[in-house]
C-alpha positions as CSV (number, residue, x, y, z in Angstrom):
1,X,52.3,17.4,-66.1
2,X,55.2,17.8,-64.0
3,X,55.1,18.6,-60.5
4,X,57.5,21.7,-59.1
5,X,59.5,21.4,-56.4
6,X,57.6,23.0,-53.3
7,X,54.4,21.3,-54.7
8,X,52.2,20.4,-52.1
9,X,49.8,17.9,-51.7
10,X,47.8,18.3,-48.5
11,X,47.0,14.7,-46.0
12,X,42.8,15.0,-46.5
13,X,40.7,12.5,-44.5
14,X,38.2,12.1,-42.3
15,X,38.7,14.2,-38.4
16,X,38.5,11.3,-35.8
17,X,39.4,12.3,-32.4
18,X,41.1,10.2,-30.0
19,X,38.9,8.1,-29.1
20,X,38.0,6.7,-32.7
21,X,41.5,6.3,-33.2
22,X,41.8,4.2,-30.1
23,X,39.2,2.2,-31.3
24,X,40.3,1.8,-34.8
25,X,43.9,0.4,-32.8
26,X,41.5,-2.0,-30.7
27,X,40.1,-3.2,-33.5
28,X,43.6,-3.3,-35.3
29,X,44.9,-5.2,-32.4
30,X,41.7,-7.9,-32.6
31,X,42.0,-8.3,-36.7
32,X,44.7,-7.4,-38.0
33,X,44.6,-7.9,-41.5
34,X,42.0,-5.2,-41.5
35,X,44.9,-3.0,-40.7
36,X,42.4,-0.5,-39.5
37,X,45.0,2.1,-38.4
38,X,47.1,2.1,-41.8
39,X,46.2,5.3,-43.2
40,X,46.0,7.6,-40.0
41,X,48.0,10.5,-39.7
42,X,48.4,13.0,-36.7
43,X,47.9,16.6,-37.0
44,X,48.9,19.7,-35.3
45,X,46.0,19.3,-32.8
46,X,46.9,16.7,-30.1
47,X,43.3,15.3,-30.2
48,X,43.0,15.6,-34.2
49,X,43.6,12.7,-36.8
50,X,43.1,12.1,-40.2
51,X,41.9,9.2,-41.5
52,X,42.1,8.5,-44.7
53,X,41.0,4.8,-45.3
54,X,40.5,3.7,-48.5
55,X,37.3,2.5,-47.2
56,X,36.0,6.0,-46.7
57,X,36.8,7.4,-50.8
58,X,34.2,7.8,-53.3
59,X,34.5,8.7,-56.5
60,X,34.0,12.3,-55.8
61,X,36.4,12.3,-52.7
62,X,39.8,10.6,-53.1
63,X,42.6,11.3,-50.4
64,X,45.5,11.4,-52.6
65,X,48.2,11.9,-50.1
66,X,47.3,8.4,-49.0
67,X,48.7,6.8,-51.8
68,X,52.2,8.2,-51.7
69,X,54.4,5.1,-50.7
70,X,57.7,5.1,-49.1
71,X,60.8,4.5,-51.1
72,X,62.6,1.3,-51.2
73,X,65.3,0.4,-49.2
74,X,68.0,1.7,-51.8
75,X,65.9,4.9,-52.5
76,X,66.0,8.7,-51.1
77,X,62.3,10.0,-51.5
78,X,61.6,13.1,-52.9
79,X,59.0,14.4,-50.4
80,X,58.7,15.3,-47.2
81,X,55.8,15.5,-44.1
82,X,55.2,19.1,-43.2
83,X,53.2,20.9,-41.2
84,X,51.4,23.6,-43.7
85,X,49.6,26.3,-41.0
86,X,48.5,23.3,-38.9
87,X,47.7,20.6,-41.0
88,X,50.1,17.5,-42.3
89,X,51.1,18.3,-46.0
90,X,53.6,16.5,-48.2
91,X,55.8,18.4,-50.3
92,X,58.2,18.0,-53.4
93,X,61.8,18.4,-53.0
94,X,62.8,18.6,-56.3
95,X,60.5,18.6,-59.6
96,X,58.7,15.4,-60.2
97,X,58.4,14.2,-63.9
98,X,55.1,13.0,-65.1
99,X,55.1,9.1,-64.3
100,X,57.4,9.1,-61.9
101,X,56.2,7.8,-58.3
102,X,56.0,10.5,-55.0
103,X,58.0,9.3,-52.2
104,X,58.4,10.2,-48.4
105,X,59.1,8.1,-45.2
106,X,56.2,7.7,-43.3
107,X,58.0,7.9,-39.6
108,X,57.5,6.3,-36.3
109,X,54.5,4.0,-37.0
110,X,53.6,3.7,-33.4
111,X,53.6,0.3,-32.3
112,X,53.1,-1.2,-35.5
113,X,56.6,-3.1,-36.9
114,X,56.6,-4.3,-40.3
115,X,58.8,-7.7,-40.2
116,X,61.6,-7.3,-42.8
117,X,60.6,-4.1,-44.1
118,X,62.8,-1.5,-44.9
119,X,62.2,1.8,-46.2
120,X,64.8,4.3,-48.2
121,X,66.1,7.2,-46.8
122,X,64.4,10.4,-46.1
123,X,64.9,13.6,-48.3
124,X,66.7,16.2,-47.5
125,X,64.6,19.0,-45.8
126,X,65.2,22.1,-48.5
127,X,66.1,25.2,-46.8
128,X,63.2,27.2,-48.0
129,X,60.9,25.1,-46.3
């Protein structure tokens, strides 16, 4: 079915404090191809992440923010990163038809730099949010 603008689709993963998230960038820093640290996302709390990992789903428990990509380089998305009562939530901008793919730029990426990459633009922050 289609998705309303105003849908929301809250950033679920598992609570790592800052220390596993340090150790999660050591360990990005030692292998990086595991990129360890891909999938982490702040939250209101200073000393609060969310990690949602692929390597942590099951079959019961799938973090479905995680999967929203960014758009291309010629592209506006069609979400944005909000902050719903204290947790990081994405949220349509317009209505999404069935089959076509979420959107939203992810941000500062810390110290990670992606060679060549791109993304699109950002969408517009409605006024009702």
């Amino acid at each position: 079915r289609d998705l309303p603008r105003n849908g929301r689709i809250a950033y679920e993963g598992n609570e790592i404090d800052e220390k596993g998230y340090q150790e999660l960038v050591d360990l990005s820093w030692s292998d990086p191809g595991k990129q360890w640290t891909e999938y982490i996302i702040a939250t209101n709390n200073k000393e609060l992440f969310l990690d949602a990992h692929p390597r942590h789903e099951t079959k019961e428990r799938v973090f479905l923010a995680a999967k929203i990509n960014e758009p291309n380089k010629h592209a506006i998305a069609n979400c944005v990163l909000v902050n719903a009562n204290g947790s990081p939530t994405i949220v349509t901008t317009k209505m999404i038809k069935v089959g076509q793919e979420l959107t939203y730029v992810y941000g500062r990426q810390g110290e990670w730099k992606r060679d060549g990459y791109r993304a699109g633009k950002r969408a517009h922050k409605p006024w009702w949010l």
